[in-house]
N, C-alpha and C positions, 0 to 999 in steps of 0.2 A: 504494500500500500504506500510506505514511504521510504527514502533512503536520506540520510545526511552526510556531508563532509565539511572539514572547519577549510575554509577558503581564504589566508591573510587574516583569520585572526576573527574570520566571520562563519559562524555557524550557517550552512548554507542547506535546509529541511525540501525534499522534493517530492510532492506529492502525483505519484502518478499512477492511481486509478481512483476512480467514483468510488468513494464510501457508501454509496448510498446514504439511504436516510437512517437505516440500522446502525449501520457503521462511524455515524458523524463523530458520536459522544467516544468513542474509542479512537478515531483520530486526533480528536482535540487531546485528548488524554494522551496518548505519544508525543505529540507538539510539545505539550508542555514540559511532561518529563525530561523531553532534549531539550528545553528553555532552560530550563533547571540545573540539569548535569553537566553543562558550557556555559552559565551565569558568570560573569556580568558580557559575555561574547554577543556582540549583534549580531539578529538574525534576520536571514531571506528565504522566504518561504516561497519557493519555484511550485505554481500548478500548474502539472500539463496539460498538454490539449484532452487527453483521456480522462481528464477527473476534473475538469470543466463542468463543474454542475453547482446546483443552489448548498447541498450536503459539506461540500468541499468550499464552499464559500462561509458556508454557517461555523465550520471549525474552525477558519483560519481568521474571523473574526472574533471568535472566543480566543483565539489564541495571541493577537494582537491584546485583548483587554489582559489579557494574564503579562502580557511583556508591559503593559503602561504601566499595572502596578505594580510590577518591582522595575522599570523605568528603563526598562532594557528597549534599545532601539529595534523594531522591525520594519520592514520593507516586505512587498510580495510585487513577483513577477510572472502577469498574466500576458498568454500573447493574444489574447481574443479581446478586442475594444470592447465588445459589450459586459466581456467578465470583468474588465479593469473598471468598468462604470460601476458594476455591480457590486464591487469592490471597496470603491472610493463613495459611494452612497450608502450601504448597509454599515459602516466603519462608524458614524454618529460622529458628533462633536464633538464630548467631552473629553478626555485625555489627547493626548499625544496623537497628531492628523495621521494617519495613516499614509505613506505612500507607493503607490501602486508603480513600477516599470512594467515596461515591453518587455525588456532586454535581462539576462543575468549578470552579465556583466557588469553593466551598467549600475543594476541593483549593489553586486558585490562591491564597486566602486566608492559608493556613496553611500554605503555604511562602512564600510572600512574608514572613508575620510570623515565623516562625522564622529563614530569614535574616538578617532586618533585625540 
C-alpha cells in the first residue's frame, strides 16, 4: 500500500494503491507511525496515479493534521490537477497551509530548504 525512503534528510511516504474506504483509517495509521519514527524529518507524501481516490485523500489529510500538531512540515505531490485541488480545498485553514506539488522533486526540494 505504501513504501518510504529518507531523501536529504526528508522523509519521503509513497502511496501507491486505493485504500479504499476500509482501508483509509489503517493508512492514516502507517502515515503517522513513519511521522513518528523520523520526527522532527519533513515529510512528502507522493500519491500515485493508482491511489488517486477520495480514501487516499481523507488519510493524507489526517495525516497532515497529525504533522501540524507536532509542527513537523509536510508537503504532498499529486500529478492529477483535480487531486491537487482536492487537496488544497479538503486541507481547511487552521494550522499550517498545506502545500500541494506536481512534481517530487520539487516537493523534496522545498522541504529540504524550509527545514534547513
Amino acid at each position: 500500500m505504501l513504501s518510504h525512503t529518507l531523501e536529504h534528510g526528508v522523509l519521503v511516504i509513497t502511496v501507491d494503491q486505493d485504500p479504499g474506504i476500509d482501508g483509509r483509517a489503517a493508512l492514516s495509521t502507517h502515515i503517522t507511525g513513519l511521522v513518528d519514527a523520523h520526527r522532527p524529518a519533513p515529510v512528502v507524501i507522493v500519491i500515485g496515479d493508482q491511489a488517486a481516490s477520495n480514501a487516499a485523500v481523507s488519510a493524507v489529510l489526517r495525516a497532515h493534521q497529525w504533522c501540524a500538531r507536532l509542527g513537523i512540515l509536510m508537503c504532498v505531490v499529486a500529478h492529477s490537477a483535480p487531486l491537487r485541488r482536492l487537496l488544497e480545498n479538503g486541507a481547511g485553514t487552521s494550522g499550517p497551509r498545506l502545500v500541494v506539488h506536481a512534481r517530487v522533486d520539487t516537493a523534496i526540494a522545498t522541504a529540504f530548504t524550509a527545514a534547513a
